[in-house]
Backbone as a chain_set.jsonl record, in Angstrom:
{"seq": "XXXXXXXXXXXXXXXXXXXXXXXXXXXXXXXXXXXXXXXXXXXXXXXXXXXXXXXXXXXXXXXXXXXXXXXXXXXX", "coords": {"N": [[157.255, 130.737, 116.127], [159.363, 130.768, 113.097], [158.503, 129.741, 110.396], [160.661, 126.462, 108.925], [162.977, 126.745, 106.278], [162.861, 124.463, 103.309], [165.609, 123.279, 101.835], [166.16, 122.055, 98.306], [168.033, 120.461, 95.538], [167.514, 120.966, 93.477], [168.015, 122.6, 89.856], [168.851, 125.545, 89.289], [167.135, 127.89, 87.104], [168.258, 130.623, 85.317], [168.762, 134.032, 84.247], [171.6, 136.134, 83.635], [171.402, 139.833, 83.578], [172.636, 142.711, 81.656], [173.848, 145.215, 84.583], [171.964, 148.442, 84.379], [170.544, 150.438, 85.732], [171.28, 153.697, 87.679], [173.623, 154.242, 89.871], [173.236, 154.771, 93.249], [175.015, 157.197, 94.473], [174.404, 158.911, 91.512], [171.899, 159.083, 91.656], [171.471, 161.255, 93.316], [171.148, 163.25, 92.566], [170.373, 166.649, 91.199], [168.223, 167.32, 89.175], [166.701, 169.679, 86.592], [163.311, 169.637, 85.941], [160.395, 168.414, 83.796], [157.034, 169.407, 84.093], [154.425, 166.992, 82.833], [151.408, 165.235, 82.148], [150.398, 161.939, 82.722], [149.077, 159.12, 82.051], [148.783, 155.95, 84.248], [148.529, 152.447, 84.614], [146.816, 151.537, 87.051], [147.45, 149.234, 88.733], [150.487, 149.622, 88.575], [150.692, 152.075, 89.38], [150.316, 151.33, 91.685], [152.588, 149.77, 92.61], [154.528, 151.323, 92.469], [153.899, 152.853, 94.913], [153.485, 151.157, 97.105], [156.159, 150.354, 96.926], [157.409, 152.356, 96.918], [156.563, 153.049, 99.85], [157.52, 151.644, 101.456], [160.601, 152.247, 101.312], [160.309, 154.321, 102.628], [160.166, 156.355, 100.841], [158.841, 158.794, 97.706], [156.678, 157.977, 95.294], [156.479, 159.241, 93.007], [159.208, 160.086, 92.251], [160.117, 157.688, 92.066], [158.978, 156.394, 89.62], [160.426, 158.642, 88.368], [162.961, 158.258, 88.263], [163.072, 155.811, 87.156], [161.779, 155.716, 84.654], [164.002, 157.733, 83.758], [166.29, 156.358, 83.772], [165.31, 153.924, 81.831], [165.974, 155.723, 79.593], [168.688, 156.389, 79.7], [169.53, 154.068, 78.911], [169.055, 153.452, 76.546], [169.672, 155.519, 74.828], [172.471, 155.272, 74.031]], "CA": [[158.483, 130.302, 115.479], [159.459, 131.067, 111.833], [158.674, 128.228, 109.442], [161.827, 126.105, 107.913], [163.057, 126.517, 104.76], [163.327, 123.002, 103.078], [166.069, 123.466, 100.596], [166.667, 121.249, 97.37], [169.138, 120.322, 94.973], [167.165, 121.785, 91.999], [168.665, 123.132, 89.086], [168.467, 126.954, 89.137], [167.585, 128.416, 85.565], [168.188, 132.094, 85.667], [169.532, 134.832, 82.989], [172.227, 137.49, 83.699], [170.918, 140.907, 82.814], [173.262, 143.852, 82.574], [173.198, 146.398, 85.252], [171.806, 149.785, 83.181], [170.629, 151.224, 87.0], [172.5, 154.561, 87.969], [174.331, 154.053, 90.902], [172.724, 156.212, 94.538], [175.344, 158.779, 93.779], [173.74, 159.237, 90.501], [170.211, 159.182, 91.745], [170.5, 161.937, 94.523], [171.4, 164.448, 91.652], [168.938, 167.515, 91.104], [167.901, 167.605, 87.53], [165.695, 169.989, 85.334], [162.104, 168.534, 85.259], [159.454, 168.98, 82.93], [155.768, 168.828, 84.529], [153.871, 166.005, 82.344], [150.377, 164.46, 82.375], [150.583, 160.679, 82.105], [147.658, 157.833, 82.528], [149.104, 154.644, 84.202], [147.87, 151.423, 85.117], [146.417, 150.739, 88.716], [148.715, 148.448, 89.089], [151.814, 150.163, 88.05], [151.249, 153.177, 90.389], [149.947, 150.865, 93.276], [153.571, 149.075, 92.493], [155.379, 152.094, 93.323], [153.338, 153.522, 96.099], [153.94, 149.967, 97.882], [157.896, 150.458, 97.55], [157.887, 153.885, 98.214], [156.564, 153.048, 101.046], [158.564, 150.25, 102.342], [161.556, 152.635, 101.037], [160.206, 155.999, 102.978], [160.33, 157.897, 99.921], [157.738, 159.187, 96.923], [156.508, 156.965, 94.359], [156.676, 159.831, 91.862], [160.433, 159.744, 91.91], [160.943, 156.153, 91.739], [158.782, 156.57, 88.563], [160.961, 159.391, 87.62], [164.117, 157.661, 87.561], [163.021, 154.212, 86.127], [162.47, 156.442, 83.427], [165.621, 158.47, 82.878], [167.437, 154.75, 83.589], [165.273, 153.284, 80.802], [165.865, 156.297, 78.437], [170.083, 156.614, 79.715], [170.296, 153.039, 78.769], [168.198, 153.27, 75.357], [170.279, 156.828, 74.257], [173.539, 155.172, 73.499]], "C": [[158.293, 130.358, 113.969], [158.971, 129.639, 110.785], [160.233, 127.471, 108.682], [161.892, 126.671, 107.053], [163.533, 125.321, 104.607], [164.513, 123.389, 101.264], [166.443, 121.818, 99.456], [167.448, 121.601, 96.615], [168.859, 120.206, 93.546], [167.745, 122.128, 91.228], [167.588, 124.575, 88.738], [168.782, 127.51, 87.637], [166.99, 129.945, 85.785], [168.863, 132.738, 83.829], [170.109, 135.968, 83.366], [171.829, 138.693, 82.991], [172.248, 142.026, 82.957], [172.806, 144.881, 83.323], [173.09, 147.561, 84.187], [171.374, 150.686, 84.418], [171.728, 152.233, 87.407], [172.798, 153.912, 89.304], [174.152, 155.114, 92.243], [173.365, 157.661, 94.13], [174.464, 159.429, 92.56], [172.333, 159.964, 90.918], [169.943, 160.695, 92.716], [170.714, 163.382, 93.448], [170.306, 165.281, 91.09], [169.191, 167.567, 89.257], [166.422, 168.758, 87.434], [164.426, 169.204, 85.039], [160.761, 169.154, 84.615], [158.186, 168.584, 83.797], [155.193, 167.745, 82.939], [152.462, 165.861, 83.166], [150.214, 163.271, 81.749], [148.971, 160.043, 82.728], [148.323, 156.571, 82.862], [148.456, 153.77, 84.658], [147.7, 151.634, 86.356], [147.462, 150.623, 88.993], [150.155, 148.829, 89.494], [151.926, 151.207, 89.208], [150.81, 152.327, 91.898], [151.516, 149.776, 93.807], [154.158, 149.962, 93.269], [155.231, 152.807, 94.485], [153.796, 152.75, 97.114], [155.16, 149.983, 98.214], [158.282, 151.762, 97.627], [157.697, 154.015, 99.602], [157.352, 152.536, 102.236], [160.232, 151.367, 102.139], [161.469, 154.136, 101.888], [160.537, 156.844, 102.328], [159.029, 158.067, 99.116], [158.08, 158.093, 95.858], [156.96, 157.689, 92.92], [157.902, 159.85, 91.055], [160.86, 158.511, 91.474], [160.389, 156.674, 90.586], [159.653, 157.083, 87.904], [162.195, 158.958, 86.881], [163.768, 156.384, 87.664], [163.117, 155.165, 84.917], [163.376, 157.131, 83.131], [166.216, 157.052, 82.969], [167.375, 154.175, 81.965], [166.077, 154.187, 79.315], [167.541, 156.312, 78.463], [170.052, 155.575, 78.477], [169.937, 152.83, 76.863], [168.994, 154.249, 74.026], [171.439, 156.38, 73.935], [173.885, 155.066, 72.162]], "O": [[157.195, 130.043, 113.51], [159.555, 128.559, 110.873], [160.812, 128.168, 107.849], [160.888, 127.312, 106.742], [164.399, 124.868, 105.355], [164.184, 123.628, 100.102], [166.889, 120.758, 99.895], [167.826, 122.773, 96.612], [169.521, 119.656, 92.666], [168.833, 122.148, 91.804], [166.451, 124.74, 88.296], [169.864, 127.624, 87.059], [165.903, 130.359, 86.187], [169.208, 132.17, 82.793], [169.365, 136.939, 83.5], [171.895, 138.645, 81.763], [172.809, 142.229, 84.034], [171.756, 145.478, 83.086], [173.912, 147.683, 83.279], [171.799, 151.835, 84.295], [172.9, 151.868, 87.505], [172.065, 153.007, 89.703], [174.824, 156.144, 92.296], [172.847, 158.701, 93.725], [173.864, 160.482, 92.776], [171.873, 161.056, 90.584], [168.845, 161.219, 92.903], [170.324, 164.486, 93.826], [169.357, 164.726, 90.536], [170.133, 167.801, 88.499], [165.38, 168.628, 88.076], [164.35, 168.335, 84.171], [160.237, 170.218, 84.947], [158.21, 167.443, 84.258], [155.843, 168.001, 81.926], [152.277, 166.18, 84.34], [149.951, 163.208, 80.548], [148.139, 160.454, 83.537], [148.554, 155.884, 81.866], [147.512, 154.21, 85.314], [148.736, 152.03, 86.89], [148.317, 151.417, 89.384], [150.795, 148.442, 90.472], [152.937, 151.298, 89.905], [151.029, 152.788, 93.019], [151.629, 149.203, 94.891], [154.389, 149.758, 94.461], [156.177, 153.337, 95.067], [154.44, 153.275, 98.022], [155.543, 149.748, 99.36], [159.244, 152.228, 98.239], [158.309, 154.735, 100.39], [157.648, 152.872, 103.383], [161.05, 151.117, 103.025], [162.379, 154.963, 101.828], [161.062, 157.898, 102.688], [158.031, 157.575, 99.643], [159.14, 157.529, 95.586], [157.543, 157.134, 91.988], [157.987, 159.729, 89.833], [161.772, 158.287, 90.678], [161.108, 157.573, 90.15], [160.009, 156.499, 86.881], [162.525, 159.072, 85.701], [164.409, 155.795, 88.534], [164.151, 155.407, 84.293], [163.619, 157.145, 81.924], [166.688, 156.676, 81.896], [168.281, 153.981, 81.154], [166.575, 153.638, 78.332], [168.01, 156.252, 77.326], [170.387, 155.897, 77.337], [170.604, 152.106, 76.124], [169.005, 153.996, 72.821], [171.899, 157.276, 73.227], [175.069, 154.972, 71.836]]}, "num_chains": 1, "name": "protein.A"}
């Protein structure tokens, strides 16, 4: 059997971010890509390997578009 959840009557302190994420349509779109040689953290690629996995896709892509997101949202 699952464990409870015990809920309380906490005060939730959060911060609205705007969305800057394309939208799936966006994402399944073939783009133009440059090969690159990057160095990242452990961490960072053992981040996306983990939810590529759970997502049944490549980690390389998620990488790919975090970065075009960060750079859309940065280019205005």
């Amino acid at each position: 059997m699952k464990k409870k959840t015990k809920y309380t009557n906490e005060p939730i302190n959060f911060k609205v971010i705007d969305d800057f994420l394309p939208s799936p349509e966006q994402l399944a779109l073939k783009e133009d890509n440059v090969r690159v040689t990057i160095t990242l953290s452990k961490a960072s690629v053992n981040f996306f390997k983990r939810h590529a996995k759970k997502a049944n896709g490549h980690y390389q892509s998620m990488i790919r578009k975090v970065l075009d997101s960060y750079a859309a949202h940065y280019e205005r």
